[in-house]
NUSE-672052 format. One line per 2 residues: number of its first residue (from 0); their letters; for each residue x, y, z of C-alpha. Coordinates in Angstrom, 3 decimals, padded with zeros to 6 digits. Layout:
// NUSE-672052
NUM) a) X,Y,Z | ...
***
This chain:
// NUSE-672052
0) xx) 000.000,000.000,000.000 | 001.292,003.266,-000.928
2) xx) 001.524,006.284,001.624 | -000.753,008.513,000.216
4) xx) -001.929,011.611,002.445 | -004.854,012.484,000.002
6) xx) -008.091,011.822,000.863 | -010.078,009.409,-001.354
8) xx) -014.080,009.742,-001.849 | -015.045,008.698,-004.533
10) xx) -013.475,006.015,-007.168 | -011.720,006.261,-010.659
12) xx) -015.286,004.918,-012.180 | -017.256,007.176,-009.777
14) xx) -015.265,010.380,-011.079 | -015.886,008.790,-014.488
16) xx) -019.786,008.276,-013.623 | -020.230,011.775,-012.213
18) xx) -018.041,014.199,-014.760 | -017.428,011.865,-017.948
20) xx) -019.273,012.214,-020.949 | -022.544,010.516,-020.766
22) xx) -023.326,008.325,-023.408 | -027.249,008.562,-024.406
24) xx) -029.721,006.765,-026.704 | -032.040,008.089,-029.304
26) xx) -034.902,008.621,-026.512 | -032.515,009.746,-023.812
28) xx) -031.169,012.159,-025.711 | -034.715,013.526,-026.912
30) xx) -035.574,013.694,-023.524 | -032.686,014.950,-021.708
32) xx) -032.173,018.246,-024.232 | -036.053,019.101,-025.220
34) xx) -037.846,021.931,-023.234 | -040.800,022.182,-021.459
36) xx) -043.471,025.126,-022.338 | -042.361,027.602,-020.093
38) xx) -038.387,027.017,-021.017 | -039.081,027.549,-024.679
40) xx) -041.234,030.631,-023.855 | -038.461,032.186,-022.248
42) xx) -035.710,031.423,-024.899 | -037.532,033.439,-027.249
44) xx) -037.718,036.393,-025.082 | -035.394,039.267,-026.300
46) xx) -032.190,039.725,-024.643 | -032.033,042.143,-022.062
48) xx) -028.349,043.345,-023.663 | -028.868,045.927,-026.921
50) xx) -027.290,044.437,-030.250 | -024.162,046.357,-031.209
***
């Protein structure tokens, strides 16, 4: 065992898990990026910021 002072919470798959790049179907992916009524409504406000 190696003398290591670092703490260790989570593992090399659970840092992979949380912050890797996740890897979605056809319906995941639909579902994960579409947006609900009230999102789109506001996306097609106009920005608060004038156009230069």
């Amino acid at each position: 065992m190696t003398n290591n002072k670092r703490l260790t919470i989570l593992t090399s798959e659970e840092i992979t898990d949380l912050y890797g790049i996740p890897s979605f179907d056809d319906d995941e992916r639909a579902a994960f990026f579409s947006l609900e009524s009230v999102e789109r409504h506001c996306s097609h406000k106009p920005s608060f910021f004038p156009r230069l």
